[in-house]
LOKOL-648619 format. One record per residue (C-alpha): residue in three letters; x, y, z. Coordinates in steps of 0.05 Angstrom, whole numbers, plus 5000, padded with zeros to 4 digits. Example, Ala and Ser with C-alpha at 12.3 -4.5 7.8 and 13.67 -1.06 7.14 Angstrom:
2
ALA_5246_4910_5156
SER_5273_4979_5143
REM end
This chain:
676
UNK_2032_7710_6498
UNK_1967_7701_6535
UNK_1974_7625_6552
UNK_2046_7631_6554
UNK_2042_7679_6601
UNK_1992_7637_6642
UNK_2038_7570_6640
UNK_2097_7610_6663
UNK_2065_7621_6723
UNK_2036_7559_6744
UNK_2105_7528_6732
UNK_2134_7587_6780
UNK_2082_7563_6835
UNK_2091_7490_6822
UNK_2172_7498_6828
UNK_2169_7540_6895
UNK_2105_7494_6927
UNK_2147_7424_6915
UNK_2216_7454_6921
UNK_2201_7460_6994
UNK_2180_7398_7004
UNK_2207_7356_7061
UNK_2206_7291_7028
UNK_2201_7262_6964
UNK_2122_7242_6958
UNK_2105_7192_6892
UNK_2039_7163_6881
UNK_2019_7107_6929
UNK_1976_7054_6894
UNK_1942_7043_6963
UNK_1923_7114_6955
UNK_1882_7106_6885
UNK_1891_7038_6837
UNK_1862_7036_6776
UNK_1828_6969_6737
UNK_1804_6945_6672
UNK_1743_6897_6659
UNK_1774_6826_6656
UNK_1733_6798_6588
UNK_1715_6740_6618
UNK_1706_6741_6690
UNK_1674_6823_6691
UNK_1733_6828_6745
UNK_1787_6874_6757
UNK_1840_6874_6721
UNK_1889_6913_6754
UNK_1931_6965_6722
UNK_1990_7015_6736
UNK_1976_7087_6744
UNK_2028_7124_6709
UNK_2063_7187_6739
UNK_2137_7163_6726
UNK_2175_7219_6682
UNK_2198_7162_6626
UNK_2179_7186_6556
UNK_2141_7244_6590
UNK_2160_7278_6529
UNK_2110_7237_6488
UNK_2051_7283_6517
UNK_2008_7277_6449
UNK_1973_7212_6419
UNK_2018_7224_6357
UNK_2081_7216_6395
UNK_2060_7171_6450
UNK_2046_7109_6396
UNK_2137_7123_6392
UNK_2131_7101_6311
UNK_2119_7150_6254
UNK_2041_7168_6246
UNK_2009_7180_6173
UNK_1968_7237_6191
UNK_1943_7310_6158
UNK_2006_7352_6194
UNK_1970_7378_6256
UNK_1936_7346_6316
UNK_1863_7322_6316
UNK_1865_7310_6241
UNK_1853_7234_6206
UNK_1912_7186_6219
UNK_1938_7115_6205
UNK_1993_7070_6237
UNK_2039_7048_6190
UNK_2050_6991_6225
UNK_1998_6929_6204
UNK_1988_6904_6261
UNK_1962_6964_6302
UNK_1920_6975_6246
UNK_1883_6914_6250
UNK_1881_6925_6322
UNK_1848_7003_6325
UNK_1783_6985_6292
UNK_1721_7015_6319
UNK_1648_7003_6295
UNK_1645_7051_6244
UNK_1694_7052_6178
UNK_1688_7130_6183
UNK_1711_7142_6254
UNK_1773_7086_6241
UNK_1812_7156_6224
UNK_1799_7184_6287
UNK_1810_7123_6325
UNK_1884_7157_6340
UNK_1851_7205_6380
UNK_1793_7159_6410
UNK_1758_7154_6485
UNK_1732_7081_6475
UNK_1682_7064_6519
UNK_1698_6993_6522
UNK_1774_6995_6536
UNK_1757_7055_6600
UNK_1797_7047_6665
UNK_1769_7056_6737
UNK_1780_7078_6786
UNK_1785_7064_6877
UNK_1809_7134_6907
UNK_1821_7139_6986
UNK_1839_7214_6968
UNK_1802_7258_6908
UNK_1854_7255_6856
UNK_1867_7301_6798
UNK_1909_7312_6741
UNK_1922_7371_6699
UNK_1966_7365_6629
UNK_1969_7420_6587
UNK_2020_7441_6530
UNK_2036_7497_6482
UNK_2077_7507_6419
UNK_2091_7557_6364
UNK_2059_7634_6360
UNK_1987_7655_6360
UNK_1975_7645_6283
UNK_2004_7568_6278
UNK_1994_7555_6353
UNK_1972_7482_6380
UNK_1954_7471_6448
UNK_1929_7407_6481
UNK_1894_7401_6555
UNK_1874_7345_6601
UNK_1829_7346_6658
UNK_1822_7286_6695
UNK_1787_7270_6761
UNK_1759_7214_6808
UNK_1740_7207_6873
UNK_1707_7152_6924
UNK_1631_7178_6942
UNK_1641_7118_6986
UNK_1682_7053_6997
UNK_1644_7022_6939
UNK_1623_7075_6892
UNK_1667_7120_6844
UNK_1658_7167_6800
UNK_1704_7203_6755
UNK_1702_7247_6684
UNK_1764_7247_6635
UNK_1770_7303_6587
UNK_1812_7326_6527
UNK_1822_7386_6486
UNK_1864_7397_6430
UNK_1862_7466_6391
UNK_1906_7461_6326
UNK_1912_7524_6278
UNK_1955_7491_6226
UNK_2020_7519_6184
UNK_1985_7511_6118
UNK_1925_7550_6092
UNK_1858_7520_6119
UNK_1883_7470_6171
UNK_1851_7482_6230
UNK_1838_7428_6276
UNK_1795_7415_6341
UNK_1787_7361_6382
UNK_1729_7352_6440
UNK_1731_7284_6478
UNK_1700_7272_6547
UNK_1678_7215_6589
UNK_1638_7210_6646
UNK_1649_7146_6689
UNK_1639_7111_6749
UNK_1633_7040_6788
UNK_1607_7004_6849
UNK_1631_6952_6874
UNK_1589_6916_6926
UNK_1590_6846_6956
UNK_1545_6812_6912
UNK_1527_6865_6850
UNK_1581_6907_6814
UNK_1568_6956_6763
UNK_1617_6987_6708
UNK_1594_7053_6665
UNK_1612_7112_6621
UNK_1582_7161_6578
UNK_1625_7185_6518
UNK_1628_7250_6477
UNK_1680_7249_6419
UNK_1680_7306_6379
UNK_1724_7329_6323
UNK_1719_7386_6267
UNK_1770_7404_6212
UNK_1785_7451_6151
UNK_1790_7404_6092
UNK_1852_7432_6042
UNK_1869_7375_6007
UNK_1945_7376_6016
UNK_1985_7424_5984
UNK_1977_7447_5903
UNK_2043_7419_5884
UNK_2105_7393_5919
UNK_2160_7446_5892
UNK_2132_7498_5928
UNK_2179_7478_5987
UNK_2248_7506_5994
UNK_2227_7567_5941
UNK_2240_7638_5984
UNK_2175_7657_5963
UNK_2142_7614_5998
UNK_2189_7606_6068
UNK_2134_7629_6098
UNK_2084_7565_6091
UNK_2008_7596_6095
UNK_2034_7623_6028
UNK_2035_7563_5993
UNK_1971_7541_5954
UNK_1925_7490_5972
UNK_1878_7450_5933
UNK_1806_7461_5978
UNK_1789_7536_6000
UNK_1723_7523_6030
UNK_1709_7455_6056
UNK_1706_7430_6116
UNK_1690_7372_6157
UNK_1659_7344_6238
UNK_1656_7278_6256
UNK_1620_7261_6327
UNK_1604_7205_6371
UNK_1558_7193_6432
UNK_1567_7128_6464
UNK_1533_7091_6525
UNK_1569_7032_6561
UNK_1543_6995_6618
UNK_1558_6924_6655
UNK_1513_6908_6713
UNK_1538_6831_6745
UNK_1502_6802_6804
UNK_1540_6735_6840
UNK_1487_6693_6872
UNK_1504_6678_6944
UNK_1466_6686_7018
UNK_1478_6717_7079
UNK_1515_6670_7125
UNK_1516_6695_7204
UNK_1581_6671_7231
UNK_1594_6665_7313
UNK_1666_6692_7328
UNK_1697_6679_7389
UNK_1757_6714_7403
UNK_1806_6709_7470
UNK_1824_6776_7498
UNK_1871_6789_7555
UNK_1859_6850_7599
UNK_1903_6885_7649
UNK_1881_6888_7714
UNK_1898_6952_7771
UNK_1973_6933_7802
UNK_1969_6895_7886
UNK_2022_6906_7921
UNK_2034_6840_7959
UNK_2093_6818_7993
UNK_2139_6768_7954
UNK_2198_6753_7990
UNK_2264_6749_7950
UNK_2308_6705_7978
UNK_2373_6749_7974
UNK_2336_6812_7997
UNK_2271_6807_8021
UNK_2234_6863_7991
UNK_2172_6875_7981
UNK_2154_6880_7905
UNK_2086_6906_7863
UNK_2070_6848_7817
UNK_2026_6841_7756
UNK_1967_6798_7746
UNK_1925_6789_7682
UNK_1853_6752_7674
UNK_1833_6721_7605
UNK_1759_6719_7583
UNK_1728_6688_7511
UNK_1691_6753_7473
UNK_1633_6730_7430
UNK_1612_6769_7362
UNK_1575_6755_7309
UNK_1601_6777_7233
UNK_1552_6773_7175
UNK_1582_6757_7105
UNK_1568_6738_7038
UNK_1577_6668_7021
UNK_1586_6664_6939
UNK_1568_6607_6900
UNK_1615_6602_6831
UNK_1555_6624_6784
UNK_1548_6704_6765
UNK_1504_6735_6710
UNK_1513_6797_6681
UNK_1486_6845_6623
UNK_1518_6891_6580
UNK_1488_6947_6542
UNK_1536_6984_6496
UNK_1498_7053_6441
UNK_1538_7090_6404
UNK_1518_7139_6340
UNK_1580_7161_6299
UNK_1564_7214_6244
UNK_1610_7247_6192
UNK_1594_7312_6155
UNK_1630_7343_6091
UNK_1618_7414_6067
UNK_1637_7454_6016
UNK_1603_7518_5996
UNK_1643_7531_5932
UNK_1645_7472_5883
UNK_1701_7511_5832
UNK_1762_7486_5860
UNK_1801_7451_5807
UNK_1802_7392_5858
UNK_1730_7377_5839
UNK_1759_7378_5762
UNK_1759_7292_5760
UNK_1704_7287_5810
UNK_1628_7257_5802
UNK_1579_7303_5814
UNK_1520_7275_5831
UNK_1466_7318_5872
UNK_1492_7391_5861
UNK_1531_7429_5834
UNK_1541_7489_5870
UNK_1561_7464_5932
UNK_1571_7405_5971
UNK_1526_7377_6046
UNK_1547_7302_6052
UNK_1534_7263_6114
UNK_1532_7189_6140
UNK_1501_7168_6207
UNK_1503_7100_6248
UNK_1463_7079_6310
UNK_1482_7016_6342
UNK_1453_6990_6401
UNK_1474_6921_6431
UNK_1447_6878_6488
UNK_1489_6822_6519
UNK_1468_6767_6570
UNK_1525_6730_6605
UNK_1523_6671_6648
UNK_1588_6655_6682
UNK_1613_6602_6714
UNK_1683_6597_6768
UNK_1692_6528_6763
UNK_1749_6527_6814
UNK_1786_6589_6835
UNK_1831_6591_6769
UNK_1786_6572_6724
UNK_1725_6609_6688
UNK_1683_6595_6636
UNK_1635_6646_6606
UNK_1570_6630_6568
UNK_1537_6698_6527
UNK_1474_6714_6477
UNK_1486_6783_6436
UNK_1437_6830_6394
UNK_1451_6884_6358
UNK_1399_6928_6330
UNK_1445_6980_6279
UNK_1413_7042_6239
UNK_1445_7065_6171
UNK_1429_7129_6144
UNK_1459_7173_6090
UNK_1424_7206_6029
UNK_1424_7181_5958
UNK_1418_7227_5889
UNK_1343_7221_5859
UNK_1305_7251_5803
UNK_1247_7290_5819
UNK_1191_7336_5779
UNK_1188_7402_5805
UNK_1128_7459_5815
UNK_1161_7479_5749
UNK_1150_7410_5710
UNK_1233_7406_5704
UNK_1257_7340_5718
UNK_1310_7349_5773
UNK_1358_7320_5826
UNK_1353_7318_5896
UNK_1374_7291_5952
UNK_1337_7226_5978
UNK_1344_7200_6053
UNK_1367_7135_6046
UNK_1356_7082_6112
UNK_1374_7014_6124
UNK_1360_6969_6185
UNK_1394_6910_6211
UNK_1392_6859_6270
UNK_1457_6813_6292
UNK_1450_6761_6335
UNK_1502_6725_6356
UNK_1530_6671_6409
UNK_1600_6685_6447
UNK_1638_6634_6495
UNK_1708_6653_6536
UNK_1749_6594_6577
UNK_1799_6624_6618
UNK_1847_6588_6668
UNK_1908_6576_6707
UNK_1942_6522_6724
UNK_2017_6535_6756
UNK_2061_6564_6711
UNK_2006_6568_6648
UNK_1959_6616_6638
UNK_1902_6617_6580
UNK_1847_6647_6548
UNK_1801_6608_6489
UNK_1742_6657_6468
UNK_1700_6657_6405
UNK_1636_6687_6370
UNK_1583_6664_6323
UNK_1527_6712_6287
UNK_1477_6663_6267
UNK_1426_6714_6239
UNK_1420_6777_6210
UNK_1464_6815_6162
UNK_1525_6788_6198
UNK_1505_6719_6192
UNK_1558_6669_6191
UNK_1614_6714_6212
UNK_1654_6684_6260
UNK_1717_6696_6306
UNK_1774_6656_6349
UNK_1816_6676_6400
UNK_1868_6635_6439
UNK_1924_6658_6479
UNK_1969_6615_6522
UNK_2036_6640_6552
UNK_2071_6600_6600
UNK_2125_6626_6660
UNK_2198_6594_6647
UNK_2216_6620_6715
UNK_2200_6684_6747
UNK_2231_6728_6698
UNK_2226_6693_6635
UNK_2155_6691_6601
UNK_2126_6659_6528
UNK_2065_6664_6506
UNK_2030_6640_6435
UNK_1960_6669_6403
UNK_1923_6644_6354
UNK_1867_6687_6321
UNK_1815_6670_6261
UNK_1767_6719_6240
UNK_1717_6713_6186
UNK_1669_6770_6178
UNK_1618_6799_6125
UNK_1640_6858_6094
UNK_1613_6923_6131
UNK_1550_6949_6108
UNK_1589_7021_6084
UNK_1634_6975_6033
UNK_1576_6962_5997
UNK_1534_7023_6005
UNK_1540_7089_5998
UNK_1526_7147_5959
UNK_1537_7230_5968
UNK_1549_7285_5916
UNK_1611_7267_5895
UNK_1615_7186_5908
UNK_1570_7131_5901
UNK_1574_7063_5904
UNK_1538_6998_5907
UNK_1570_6933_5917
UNK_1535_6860_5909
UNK_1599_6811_5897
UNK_1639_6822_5962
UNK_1661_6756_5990
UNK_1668_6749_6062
UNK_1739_6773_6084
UNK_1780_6723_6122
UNK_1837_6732_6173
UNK_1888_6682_6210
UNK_1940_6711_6253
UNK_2001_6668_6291
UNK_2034_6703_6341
UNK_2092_6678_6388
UNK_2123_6723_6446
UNK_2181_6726_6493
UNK_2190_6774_6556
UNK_2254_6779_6608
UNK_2231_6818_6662
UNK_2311_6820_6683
UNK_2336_6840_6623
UNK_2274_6882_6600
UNK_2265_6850_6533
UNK_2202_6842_6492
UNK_2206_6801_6434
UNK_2141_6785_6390
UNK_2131_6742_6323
UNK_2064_6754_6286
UNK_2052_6723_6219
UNK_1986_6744_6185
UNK_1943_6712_6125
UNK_1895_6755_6092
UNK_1841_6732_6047
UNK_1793_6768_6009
UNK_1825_6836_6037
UNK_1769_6897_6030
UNK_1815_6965_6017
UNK_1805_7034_5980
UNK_1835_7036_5916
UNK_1865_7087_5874
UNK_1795_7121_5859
UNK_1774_7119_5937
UNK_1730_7070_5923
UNK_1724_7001_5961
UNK_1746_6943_5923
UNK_1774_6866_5943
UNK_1834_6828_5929
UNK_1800_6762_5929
UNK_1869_6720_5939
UNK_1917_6721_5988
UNK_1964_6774_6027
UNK_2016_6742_6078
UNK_2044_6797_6116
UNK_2102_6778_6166
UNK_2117_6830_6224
UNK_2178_6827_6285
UNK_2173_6877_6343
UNK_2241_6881_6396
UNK_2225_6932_6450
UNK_2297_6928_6494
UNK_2302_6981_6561
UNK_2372_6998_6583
UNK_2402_7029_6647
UNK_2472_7042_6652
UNK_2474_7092_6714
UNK_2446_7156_6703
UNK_2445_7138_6623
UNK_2381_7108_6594
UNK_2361_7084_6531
UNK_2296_7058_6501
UNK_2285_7024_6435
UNK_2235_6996_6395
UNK_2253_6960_6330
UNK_2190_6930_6278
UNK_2202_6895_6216
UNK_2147_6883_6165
UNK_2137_6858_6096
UNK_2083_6849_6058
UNK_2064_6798_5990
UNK_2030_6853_5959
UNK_2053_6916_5961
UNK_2005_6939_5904
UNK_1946_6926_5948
UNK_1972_6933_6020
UNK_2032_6979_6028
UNK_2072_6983_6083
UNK_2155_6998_6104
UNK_2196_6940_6119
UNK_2236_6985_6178
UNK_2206_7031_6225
UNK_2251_7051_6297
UNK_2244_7098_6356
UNK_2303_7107_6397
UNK_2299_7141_6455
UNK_2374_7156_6492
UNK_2371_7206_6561
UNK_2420_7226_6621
UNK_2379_7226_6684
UNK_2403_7256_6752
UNK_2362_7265_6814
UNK_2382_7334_6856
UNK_2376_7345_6920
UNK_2361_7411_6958
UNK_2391_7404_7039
UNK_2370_7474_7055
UNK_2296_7449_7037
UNK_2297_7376_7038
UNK_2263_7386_6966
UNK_2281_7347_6905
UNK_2284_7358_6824
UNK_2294_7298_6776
UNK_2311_7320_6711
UNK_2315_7281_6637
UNK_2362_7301_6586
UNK_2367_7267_6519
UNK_2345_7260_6446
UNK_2287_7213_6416
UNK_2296_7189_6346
UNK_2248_7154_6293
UNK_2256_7132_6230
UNK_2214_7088_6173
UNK_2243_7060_6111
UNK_2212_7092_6039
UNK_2145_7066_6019
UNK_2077_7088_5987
UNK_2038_7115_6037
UNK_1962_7112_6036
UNK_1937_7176_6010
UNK_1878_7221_6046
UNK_1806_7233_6016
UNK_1774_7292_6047
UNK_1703_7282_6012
UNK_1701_7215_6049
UNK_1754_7217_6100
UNK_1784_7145_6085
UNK_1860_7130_6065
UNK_1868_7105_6001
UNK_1921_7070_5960
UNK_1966_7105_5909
UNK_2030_7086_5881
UNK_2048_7159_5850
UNK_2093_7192_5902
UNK_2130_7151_5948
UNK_2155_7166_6020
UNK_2236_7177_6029
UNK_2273_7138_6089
UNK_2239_7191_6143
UNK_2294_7213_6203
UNK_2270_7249_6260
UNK_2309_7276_6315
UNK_2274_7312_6375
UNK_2314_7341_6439
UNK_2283_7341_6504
UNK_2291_7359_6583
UNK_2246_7331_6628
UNK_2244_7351_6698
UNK_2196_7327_6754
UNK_2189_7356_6823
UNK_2153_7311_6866
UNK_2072_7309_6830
UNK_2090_7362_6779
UNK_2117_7347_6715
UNK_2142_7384_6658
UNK_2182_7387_6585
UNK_2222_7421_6546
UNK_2226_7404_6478
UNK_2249_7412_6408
UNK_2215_7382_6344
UNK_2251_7359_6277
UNK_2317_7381_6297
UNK_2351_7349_6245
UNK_2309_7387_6189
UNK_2326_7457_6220
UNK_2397_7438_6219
UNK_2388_7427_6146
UNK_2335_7431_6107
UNK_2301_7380_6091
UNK_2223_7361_6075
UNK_2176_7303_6097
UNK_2115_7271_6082
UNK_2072_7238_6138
UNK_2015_7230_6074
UNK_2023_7248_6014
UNK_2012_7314_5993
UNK_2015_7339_6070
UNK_2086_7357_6087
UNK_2102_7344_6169
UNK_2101_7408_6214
UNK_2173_7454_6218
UNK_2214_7448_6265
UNK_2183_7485_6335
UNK_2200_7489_6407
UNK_2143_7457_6452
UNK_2131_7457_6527
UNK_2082_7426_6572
UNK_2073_7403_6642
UNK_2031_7355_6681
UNK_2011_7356_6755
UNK_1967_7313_6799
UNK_1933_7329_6858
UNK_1909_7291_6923
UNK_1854_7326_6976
REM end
C-alpha cells in the first residue's frame, strides 16, 4: 500500500500540472538529440529519442523484445530469445553473463547525449501485493556543462519477490556517461555497474501440482532448491578519444552593412502639390572581421580502451536436496561456494581515413589482455595426515591480438559497409570475421538492403575449462566453430512494411547438452528465419504486427518454434479540454503473442546456462494482455492486465521448463520527463 499509495499521488499531481496546460508541448529534438558511435567513422550516428505513447505498455525488457521470452517467471532472472537470430545477436564477452544479456547496460552500444535544457526521465511501475510484488524504476538524466561537453547517468532497478517459493529477484544496473565534442578532438565514455542476485529453486517439484485446490495458492507448491542462491556482477570501462589533424586558418570577412541615418527634411517639390516632404537617406560601408576556424585534413586517429570483469557466484549452504541426488560432487559435501571470474582489458589504435566526403575507410590494431579464474577440486594432506579435498585457485592468462579494417561509403542511391577482423596471435589465433552490408534506395520510400556475414572463431576458453563442486570439465578436441549468414531486406516507408530474409549455416555448433555440459555437433545446422513487421492506421484504430518464421535441420541439437507472433490492435483518441486548453491522449486495446510447441532449453542453476532437453515440450503458448495508455503532454502512464486469457480459463504455461509463467495480475506504471 506504501508505493501504491505514493504512485497515486504523483499521478494526481502529474494529471492537474499538464491538464492545465495551454498547449500541447512534445519533445523538440533541437532541445536534446541523442547519437550512437558510427563503427567506422567514431561519428554520430543520430538517433530518435522516444517519448511517443506506442507500445508504452511494453515498460519491461521482457515485454519490450514483443516475442515470448524463455525466462525463470519473474524479472531480473536468466533469459533466452527464442528466436535464433537475436540469439546470435545478444552475445556479450562472457558465456555466463549471455543470460543476463536481456537485462544488460552495454557499454559499447550507449547513446549520448546534446541537451540545451537538463533533461530527465522518471519510469516507475508496480504490480501485485506486498508478498509477490515486482516493481521496476528508471532514473535517467543528462545535461550540457557546456556547448561541447555532456554528461549524463542512466539507472535501473528492478525488485522481484516471485509467486513461487525462493524466487526472489534483484536487479542493479547504472551507467555513468558523458562526451565532448570539440573542433578537432572528441571523446566518448561510460562507466558500467551491472548487478544482479537471485534465489536459485530449480523450478517446481513436479508439474501436477497446478490446478490441485491445495495448492491455488502458488508459494505452496514445492520446489526442488531451498537454500541456494546466486549474484552475477559486472564493472566495465569504455572510452574513445579521436583527434582530426587540421590547423588554425585566420579568415578576413568582409561584410556590407547598411545603416540608417537621422531623417532631413528638404524640400522636394511634387509636381501636383508642391509639398514639402521628409525623405530618407541611407550610407553603405564594407565591415571587416576576422573568424578563426579549423581547417580538417581527411586523416583522424583514435584509441579505444574497453575493461570489463564479469563474475558469477553459486551458493548453497545445504547440499540434501534431492536435486543434488544425480549430481557430481566434487569439493564438498556439505555445502556448495562456486565462482568464475573474467578480466578483459582491450586496447585499440585506429587510423582513419575520409577519402571524399562519402567515403571512409578505417585501418585498426587490437590487444586484448583476458584473466580466467575459477577454482578446481585438489587433494591435499592435512595437519592430521588424512588425504583430503580442497579447493585449488585455478588461473589462466591470455593475449589476442588482432587486425580490423571497415570501408564505408555512399554513392547516390547505395549505401555500404565492408568490415572484417583477424587475430593473428594468442589463444584466439586464426579466428576471423566478415561483415558486408549494402542496401540500395528504389525511390524515397522503397529501400533493399543485403548482408553478408562469416564468422569463424575458437571456441571460448569456458567451453573447454571449467571445474566447481558439482561440474567439471576439460575439453581438448573442440574444432573451431564456423558461421555464414545471408540476409536480404525490404522496407516501405509509405506503407510501413519491414520484410527481412536470413538464412544461416552453422558448422561445428558449441551447445549444452542434456547433462549441462558443453559438447559440438561437428556437421552442419541450416536454420532458415522470415521476419514481417507491418504498422496500420485506419483513423483512430491501430494495429501492429510482427510475424517470424523459423526452422531449424536439427532440432535435436538446436531447438527452436517454427511460429512466433505479437499482435498489437488499439483505439486511440486525442481529448481536448477548452476550459484549459489542456490535452489527454489515451490508448485502448489488447496485445497478443503466441509461439508454436517446441522443446525449450531447460535452466541450470549450479551453472546458470540453458541447456537442451527433449523431455517436456512447450504447448502452442497464447497470450492476451489488455491495456490503456494515456499521455498528457511529458507524462505518461498504463494500465494494464497480464494473461487475460488464462484468468478467463484456466490454463498453465511454461516460459522454461519446469518454471510455469506468472498469474494473471493487474500492472500500472507511468513515465515522465522533465526539462529545466
Amino acid at each position: 500500500m506504501k508505493y501504491t499509495s505514493i504512485l497515486l499521488t504523483i499521478i494526481w499531481v502529474a494529471i492537474s500540472l499538464q491538464l492545465s496546460g495551454q498547449e500541447k508541448d512534445s519533445l523538440d529534438y533541437k532541445v536534446i538529440y541523442s547519437w550512437e558511435l558510427n563503427s567506422v567513422t567514431l561519428n554520430q550516428d543520430f538517433v530518435s529519442v522516444d517519448t511517443s505513447l506506442n507500445l508504452f505498455q511494453n515498460y519491461n525488457s521482457i515485454l519490450k523484445n514483443k516475442e515470448i521470452v524463455n525466462y525463470l517467471g519473474n524479472l531480473a532472472t536468466p533469459a533466452q530469445y527464442i528466436t535464433f537470430i537475436k540469439r546470435q545477436k545478444n552475445k556479450t564477452d562472457f558465456i555466463f553473463s549471455k543470460p543476463y544479456a536481456v537485462y544488460y547496460h552495454n557499454p559499447q552500444n550507449q547513446k549520448y547525449y546534446n541537451t540545451k535544457r537538463h533533461y530527465s526521465l522518471l519510469n516507475y511501475t508496480n504490480v501485485g501485493p506486498k508478498i509477490v510484488s515486482e516493481q521496476t524504476l528508471s532514473v535517467f538524466h543528462s545535461q550540457n556543462v557546456n556547448k561541447k561537453l555532456n554528461v549524463g547517468v542512466d539507472y535501473d532497478m528492478v525488485s522481484s519477490e516471485g509467486r513461487y517459493l525462493n524466487q526472489k529477484a534483484r536487479q542493479n544496473n547504472v551507467t555513468f556517461f558523458s562526451n565532448y565534442i570539440g573542433k578537432q578532438y572528441s571523446v566518448h565514455g561510460n562507466f558500467t555497474l551491472n548487478r544482479f542476485a537471485s534465489q536459485e529453486n530449480g523450478g517446481i517439484d513436479s508439474l501436477h501440482y497446478l490446478g490441485l485446490d491445495k495448492y491455488e495458492n502458488r508459494r505452496n507448491i514445492p520446489v526442488k532448491l531451498e537454500d541456494a542462491s546466486s549474484k552475477y556482477y559486472s564493472t566495465s570501462l569504455f572510452l574513445v578519444n579521436k583527434y582530426s589533424f587540421g590547423k588554425k586558418i585566420r579568415e578576413m570577412v568582409v561584410t556590407e552593412k547598411k545603416t540608417k541615418k537621422k531623417r532631413k527634411k528638404r524640400k522636394i517639390e511634387n509636381q501636383n502639390s508642391g509639398n514639402t516632404i521628409a525623405a530618407k537617406t541611407d550610407s553603405t560601408y564594407m565591415d571587416t572581421t576576422y573568424n578563426e576556424h579549423v581547417e580538417l585534413t581527411r586523416f583522424s586517429v583514435a584509441h579505444k580502451l574497453y575493461y570489463n570483469r564479469g563474475v558469477r557466484k553459486y551458493y548453497d549452504e545445504n547440499l540434501v536436496d534431492s536435486f543434488y541426488n544425480d549430481k557430481n560432487i566434487y569439493i564438498n559435501p556439505a555445502r556448495t561456494h562456486d565462482r568464475v571470474d573474467q578480466r578483459l582489458f582491450q586496447n585499440s589504435l585506429l587510423l582513419i581515413y575520409q577519402a571524399t566526403n562519402n567515403i571512409t575507410c578505417q585501418f585498426a590494431i587490437n590487444n586484448q589482455q583476458i584473466q580466467y579464474r575459477y577454482w578446481r577440486p585438489q587433494h591435499a594432506i592435512t595437519e592430521t595426515k588424512l588425504d583430503t579435498i580442497i579447493s585449488k585457485e585455478e588461473l589462466s592468462n591470455t593475449a589476442n591480438t588482432s587486425v580490423s579494417s571497415s570501408f564505408m561509403g555512399e554513392y547516390s542511391k547505395l549505401k555500404f559497409v565492408l568490415s572484417g577482423q583477424y587475430y593473428f596471435s594468442g589463444y584466439k589465433k586464426k579466428s576471423s570475421d566478415l561483415n558486408f552490408t549494402i542496401k540500395y534506395n528504389l525511390n524515397k520510400n522503397n529501400q533493399i538492403s543485403l548482408n553478408t556475414y562469416y564468422n569463424n572463431a575458437t571456441p571460448d576458453f569456458w567451453h573447454n575449462n571449467y571445474a566447481s563442486n558439482h561440474f567439471m570439465w576439460k575439453n581438448r578436441d573442440f574444432k573451431m566453430q564456423e558461421n555464414r549468414d545471408i540476409a536480404v531486406g525490404y522496407e516501405n516507408k509509405i506503407t510501413k512494411t519491414q520484410i527481412d530474409i536470413t538464412y544461416s549455416q552453422l558448422t561445428n555448433y558449441i551447445y549444452f547438452n542434456k547433462q549441462a555440459l558443453p559438447d559440438q555437433f561437428q556437421k552442419q545446422i541450416n536454420i532458415t528465419t522470415a521476419n514481417i513487421i507491418q504498422n496500420i492506421k485506419l483513423g483512430p484504430v491501430n494495429s501492429h504486427t510482427c510475424f517470424t518464421y523459423q526452422t531449424s535441420t536439427n532440432d535435436s541439437i538446436l531447438s527452436i518454434p517454427e511460429f512466433s507472433v505479437y499482435q498489437s490492435l488499439y483505439f486511440q483518441h486525442l481529448l481536448k479540454f477548452k476550459s484549459t486548453k489542456g490535452w489527454l491522449l489515451f490508448q485502448i486495446g489488447v496485445d497478443y503473442r503466441y509461439n508454436s510447441k517446441f522443446f525449450a532449453d531447460a535452466y541450470m542453476p549450479l551453472t546458470g546456462v540453458f541447456y537442451r532437453q527433449n523431455q517436456i515440450q512447450q504447448e502452442n503458448v497464447h497470450r492476451f494482455d489488455a491495456f490503456i495508455n494515456f499521455g498528457i503532454k511529458r507524462a505518461n502512464f498504463f494500465l494494464r492486465y497480464d494473461y487475460l486469457n488464462s484468468a478467463i480459463k484456466e490454463k498453465y504455461y511454461f516460459s522454461t521448463p519446469y518454471y510455469p509463467v506468472p498469474q494473471p495480475a493487474f500492472k500500472f506504471g507511468l513515465s515522465w520527463a522533465f526539462y529545466n
